[in-house]
C-alpha positions as CSV (number, residue, x, y, z in Angstrom):
1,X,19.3,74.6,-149.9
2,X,17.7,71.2,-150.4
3,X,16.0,68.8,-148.0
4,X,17.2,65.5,-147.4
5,X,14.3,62.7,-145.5
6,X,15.9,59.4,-144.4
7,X,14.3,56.2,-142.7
8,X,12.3,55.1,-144.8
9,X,11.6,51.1,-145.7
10,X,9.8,48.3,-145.3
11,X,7.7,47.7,-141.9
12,X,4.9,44.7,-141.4
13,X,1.4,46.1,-140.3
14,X,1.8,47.6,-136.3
15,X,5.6,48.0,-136.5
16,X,7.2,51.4,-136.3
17,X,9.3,53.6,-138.4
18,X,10.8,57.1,-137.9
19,X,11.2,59.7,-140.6
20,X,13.8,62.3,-140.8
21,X,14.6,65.3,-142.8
22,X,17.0,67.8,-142.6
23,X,18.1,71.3,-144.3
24,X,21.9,71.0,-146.4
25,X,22.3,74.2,-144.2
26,X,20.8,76.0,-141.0
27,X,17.7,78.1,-142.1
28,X,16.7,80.8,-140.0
29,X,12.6,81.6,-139.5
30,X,11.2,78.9,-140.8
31,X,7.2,78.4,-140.4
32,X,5.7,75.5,-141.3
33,X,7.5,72.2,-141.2
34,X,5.7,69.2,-142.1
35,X,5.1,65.9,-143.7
36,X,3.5,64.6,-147.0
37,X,2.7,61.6,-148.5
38,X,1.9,60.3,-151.9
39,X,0.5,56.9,-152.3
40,X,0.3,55.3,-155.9
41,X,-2.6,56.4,-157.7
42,X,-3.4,58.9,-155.4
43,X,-2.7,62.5,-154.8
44,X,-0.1,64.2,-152.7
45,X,-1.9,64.5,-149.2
46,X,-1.0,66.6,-145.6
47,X,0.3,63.5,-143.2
48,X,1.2,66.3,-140.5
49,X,2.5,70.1,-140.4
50,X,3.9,71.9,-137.0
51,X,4.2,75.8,-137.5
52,X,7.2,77.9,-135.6
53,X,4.8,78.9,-132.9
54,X,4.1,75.3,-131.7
55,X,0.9,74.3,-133.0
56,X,0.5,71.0,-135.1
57,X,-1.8,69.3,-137.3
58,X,-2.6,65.8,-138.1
59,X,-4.9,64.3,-141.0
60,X,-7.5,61.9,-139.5
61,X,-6.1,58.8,-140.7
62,X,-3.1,59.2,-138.4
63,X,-3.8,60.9,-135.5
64,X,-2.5,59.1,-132.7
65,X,-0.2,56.9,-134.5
66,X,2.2,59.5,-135.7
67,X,3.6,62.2,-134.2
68,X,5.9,65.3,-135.7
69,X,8.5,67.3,-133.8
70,X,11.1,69.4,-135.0
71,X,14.2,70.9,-134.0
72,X,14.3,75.0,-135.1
73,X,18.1,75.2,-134.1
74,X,19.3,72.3,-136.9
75,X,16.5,72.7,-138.8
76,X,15.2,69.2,-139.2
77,X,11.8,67.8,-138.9
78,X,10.9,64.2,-138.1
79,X,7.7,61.9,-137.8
80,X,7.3,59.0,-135.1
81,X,5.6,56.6,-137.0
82,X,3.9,53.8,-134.8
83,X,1.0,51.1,-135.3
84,X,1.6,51.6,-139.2
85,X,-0.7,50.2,-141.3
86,X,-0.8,49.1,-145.2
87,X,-3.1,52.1,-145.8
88,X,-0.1,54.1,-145.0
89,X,2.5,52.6,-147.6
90,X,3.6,55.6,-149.4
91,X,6.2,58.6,-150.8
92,X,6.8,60.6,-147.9
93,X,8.3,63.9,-148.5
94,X,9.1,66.6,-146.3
95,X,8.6,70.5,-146.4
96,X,9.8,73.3,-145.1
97,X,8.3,76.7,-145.9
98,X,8.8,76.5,-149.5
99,X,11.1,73.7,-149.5
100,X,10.6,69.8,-150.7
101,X,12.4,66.9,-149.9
102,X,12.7,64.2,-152.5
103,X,11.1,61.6,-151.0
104,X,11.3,58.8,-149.1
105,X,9.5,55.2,-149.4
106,X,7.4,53.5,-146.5
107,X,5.5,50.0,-147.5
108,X,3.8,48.8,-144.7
109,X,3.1,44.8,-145.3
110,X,0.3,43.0,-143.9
């Protein structure tokens, strides 16, 4: 099974982009879906995770800007992302359970 995230690109400074990834195939039971990024230099970092049972989780830097939701029935997870800002120019990658996406580039001008 592999993950693939689309809809990444290039956005200036308070524009809006919207992530998606989704399974090759329907996977039954999965947990945690979420959202990663990796900025150049930096580490790999938690943008946002949502677990089976409902609950979701931001990091600070884009809480209220971003917003995950997922669809359990085609197994594909996406992220709203709105007011973007330089600091958010990244790889994102998506996960599922133990499942990784390859990536997929923002860059946020400003």
């Amino acid at each position: 099974v592999q993950l693939q995230a689309s809809g990444g690109g290039l956005v200036q400074a308070g524009g809006s982009l919207r992530l998606s990834c989704a399974a090759s195939r329907r996977i039954f039971g999965i947990n945690a879906m979420g959202w990663y990024r990796q900025a150049p230099g930096k580490q790999r970092e938690l943008v946002a995770t949502s677990t089976r049972g409902g609950s979701t989780n931001y990091a600070d830097s884009v809480k209220g800007r971003l917003t995950i939701s997922r669809d359990n029935a085609k197994t594909t997870v996406d992220l709203q992302m709105n007011s973007l800002k330089p600091e958010d120019t990244a790889v994102y990658y998506c996960n599922m359970d133990a499942l990784w996406g390859r990536g997929t580039l923002v860059t946020v001008s400003s």
